[in-house]
PAMARVEX-994131 format. One record per atom (N, C-alpha, C, O): residue in three letters; atom name; x negated, y negated, z. Coordinates in steps of 0.1 Angstrom, whole numbers. Layout:
<kollos>
+--------+------+-------+-------+-------+
! drenke ! kegu !     u !     v !     w !
+--------+------+-------+-------+-------+
!    ala !   CA !     X !     Y !     Z !
...
+--------+------+-------+-------+-------+
</kollos>
This chain:
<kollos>
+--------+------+-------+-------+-------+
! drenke ! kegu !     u !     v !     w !
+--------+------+-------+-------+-------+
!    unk !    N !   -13 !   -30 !   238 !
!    unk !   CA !    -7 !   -20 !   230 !
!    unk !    C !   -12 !   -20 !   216 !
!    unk !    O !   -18 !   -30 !   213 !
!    unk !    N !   -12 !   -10 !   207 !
!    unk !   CA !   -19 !    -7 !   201 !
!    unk !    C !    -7 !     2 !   190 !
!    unk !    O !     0 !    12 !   194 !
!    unk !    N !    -6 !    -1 !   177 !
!    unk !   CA !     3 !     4 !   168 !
!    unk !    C !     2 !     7 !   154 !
!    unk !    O !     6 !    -1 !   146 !
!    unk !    N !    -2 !    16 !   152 !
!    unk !   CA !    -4 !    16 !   137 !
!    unk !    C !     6 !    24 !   132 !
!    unk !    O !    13 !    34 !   137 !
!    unk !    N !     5 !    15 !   113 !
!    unk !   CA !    20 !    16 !   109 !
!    unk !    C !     9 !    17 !    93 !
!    unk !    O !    -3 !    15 !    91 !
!    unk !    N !    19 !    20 !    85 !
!    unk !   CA !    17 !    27 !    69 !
!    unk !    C !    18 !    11 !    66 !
!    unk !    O !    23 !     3 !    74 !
!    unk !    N !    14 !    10 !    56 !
!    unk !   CA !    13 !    -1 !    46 !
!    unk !    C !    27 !    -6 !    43 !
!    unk !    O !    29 !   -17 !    46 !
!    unk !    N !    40 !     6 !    36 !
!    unk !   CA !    48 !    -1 !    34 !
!    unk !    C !    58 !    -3 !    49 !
!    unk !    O !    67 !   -12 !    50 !
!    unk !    N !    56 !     5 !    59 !
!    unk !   CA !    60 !     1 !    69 !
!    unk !    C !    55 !   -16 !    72 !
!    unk !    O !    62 !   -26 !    75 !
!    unk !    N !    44 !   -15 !    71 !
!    unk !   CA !    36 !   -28 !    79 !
!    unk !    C !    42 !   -45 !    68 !
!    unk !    O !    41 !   -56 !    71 !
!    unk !    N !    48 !   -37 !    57 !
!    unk !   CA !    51 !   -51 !    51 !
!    unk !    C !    61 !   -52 !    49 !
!    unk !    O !    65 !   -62 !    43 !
!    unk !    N !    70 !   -41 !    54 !
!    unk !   CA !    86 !   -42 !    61 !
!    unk !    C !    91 !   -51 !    71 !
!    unk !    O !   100 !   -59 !    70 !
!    unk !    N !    83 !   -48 !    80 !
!    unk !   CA !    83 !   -52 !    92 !
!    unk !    C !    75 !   -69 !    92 !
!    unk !    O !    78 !   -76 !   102 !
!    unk !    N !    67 !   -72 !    83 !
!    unk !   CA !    65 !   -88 !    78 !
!    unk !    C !    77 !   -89 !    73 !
!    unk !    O !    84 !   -96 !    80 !
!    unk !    N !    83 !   -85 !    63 !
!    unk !   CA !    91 !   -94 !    58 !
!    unk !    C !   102 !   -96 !    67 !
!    unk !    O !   108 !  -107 !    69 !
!    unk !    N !   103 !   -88 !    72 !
!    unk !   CA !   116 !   -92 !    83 !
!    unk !    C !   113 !   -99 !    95 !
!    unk !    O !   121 !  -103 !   103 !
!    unk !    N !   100 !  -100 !    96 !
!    unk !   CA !    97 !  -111 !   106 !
!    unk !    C !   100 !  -126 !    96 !
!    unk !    O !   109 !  -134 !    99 !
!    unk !    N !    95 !  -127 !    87 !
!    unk !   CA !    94 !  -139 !    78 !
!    unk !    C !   112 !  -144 !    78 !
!    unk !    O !   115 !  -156 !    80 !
!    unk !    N !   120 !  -136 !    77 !
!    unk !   CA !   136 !  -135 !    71 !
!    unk !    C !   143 !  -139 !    89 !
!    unk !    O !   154 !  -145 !    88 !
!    unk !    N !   139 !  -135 !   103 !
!    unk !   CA !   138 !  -139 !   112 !
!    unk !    C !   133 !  -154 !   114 !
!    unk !    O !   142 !  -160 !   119 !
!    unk !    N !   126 !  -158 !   112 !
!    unk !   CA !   121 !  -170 !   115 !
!    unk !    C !   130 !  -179 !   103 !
!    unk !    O !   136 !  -189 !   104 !
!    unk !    N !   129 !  -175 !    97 !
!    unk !   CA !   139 !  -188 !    87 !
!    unk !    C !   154 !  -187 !    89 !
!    unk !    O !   161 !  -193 !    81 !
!    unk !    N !   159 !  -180 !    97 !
!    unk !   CA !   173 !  -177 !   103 !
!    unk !    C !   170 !  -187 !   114 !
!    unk !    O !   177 !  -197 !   116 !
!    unk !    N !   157 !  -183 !   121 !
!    unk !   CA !   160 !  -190 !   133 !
!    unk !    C !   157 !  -211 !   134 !
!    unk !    O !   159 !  -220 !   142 !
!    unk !    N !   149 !  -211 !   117 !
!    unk !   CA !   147 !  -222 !   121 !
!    unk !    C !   160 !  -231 !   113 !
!    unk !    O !   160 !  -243 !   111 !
!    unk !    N !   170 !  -222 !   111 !
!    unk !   CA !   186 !  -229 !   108 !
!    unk !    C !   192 !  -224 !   120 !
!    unk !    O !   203 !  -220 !   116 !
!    unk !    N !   191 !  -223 !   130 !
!    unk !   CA !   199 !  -222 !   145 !
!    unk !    C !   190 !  -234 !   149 !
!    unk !    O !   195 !  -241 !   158 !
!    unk !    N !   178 !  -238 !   146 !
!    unk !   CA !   169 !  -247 !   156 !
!    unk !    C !   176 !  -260 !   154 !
!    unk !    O !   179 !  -267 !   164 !
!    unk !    N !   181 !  -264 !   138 !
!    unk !   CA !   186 !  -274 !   131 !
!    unk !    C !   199 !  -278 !   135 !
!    unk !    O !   203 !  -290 !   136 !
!    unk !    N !   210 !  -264 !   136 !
!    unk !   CA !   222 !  -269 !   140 !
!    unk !    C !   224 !  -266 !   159 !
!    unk !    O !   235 !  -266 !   164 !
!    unk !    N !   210 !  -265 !   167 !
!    unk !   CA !   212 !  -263 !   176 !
!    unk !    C !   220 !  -278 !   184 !
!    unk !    O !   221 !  -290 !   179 !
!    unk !    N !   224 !  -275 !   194 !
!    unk !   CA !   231 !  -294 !   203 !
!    unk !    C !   226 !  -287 !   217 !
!    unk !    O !   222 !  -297 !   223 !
!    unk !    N !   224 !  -278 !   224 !
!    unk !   CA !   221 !  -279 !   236 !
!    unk !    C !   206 !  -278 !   236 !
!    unk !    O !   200 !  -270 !   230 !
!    unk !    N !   201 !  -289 !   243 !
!    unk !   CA !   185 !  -288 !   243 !
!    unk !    C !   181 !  -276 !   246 !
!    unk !    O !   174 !  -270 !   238 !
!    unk !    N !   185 !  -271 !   259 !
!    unk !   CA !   177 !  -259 !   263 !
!    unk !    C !   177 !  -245 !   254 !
!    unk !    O !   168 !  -237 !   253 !
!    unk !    N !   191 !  -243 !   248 !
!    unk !   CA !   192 !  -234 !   239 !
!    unk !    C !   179 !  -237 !   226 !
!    unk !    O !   171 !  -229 !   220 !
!    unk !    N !   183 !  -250 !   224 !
!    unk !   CA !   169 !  -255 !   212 !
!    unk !    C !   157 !  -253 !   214 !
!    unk !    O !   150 !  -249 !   205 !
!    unk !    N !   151 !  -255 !   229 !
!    unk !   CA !   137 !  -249 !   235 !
!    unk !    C !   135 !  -234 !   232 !
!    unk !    O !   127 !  -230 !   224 !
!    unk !    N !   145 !  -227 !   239 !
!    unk !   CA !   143 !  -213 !   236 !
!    unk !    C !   140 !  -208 !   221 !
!    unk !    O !   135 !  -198 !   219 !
!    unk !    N !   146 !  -219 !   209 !
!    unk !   CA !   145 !  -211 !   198 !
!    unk !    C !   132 !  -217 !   190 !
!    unk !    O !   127 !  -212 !   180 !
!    unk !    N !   129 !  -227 !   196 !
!    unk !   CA !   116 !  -233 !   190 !
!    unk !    C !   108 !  -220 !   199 !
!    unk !    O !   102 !  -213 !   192 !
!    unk !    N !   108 !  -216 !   210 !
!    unk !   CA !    99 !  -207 !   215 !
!    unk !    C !   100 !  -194 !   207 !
!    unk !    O !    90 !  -187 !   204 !
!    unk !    N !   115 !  -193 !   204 !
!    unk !   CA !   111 !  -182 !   196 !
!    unk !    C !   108 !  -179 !   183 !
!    unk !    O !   107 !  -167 !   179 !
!    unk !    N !   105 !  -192 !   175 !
!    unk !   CA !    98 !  -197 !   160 !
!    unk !    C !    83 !  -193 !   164 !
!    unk !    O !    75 !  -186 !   158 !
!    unk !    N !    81 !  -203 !   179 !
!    unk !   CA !    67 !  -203 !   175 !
!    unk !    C !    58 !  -184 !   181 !
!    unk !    O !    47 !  -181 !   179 !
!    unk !    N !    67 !  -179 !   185 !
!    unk !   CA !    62 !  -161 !   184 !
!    unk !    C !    65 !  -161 !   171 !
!    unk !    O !    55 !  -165 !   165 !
!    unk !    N !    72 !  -159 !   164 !
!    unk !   CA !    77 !  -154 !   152 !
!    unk !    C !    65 !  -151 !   144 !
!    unk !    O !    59 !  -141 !   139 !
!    unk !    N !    61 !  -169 !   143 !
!    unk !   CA !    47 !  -176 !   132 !
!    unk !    C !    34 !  -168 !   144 !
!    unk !    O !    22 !  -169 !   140 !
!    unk !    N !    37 !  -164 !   153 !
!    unk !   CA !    19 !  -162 !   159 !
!    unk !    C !    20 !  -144 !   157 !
!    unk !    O !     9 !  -138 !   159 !
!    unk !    N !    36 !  -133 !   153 !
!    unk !   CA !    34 !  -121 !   147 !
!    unk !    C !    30 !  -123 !   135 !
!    unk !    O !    23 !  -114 !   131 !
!    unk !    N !    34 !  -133 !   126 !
!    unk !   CA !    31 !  -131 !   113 !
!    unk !    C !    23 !  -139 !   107 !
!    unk !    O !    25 !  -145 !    97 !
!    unk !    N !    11 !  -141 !   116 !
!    unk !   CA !     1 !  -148 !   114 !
!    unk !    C !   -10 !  -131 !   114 !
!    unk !    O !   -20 !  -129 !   107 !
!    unk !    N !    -5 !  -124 !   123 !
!    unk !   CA !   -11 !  -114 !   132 !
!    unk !    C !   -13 !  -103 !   117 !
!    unk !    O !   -24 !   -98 !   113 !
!    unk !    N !    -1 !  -103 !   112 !
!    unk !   CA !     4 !   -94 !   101 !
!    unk !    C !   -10 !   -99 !    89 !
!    unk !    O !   -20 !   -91 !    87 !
!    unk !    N !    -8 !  -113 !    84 !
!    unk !   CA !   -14 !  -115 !    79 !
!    unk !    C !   -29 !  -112 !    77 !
!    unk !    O !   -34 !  -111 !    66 !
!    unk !    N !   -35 !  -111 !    90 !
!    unk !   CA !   -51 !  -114 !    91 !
!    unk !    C !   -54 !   -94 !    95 !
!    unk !    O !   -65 !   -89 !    96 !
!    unk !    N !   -44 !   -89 !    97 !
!    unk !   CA !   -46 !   -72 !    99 !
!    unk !    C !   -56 !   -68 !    87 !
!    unk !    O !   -60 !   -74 !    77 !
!    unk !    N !   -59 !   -55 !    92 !
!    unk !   CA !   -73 !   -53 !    78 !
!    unk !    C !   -63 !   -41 !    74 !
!    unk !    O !   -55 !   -34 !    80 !
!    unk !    N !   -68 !   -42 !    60 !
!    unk !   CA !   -58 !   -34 !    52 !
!    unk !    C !   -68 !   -17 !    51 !
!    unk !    O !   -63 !    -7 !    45 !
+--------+------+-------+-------+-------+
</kollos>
């Protein structure tokens, strides 16, 4: 898929990835059920591989 977005769209949508992953890595910390903890480490580590993505986009 393929999506193009305006500049201040595109650094909207970073920062709210950024503001997601640091929410989620305070559910990771008070998580107690392992498996719920797997799922949110899985879902840290998409988080960091969109906004890695964000990052390296050509302006």
């Amino acid at each position: 898929m393929h999506v193009e977005l305006l500049d201040p769209e595109a650094e909207l949508l970073a920062m709210l990835l950024v503001k997601e992953l640091e929410e989620t890595r305070v559910e990771i910390h008070h998580a107690k059920n392992l498996d719920f903890k797997e799922g949110l480490e899985q879902r840290a580590a998409t988080l960091r591989m969109l906004i890695g993505k964000f990052a390296h986009a050509p302006v």
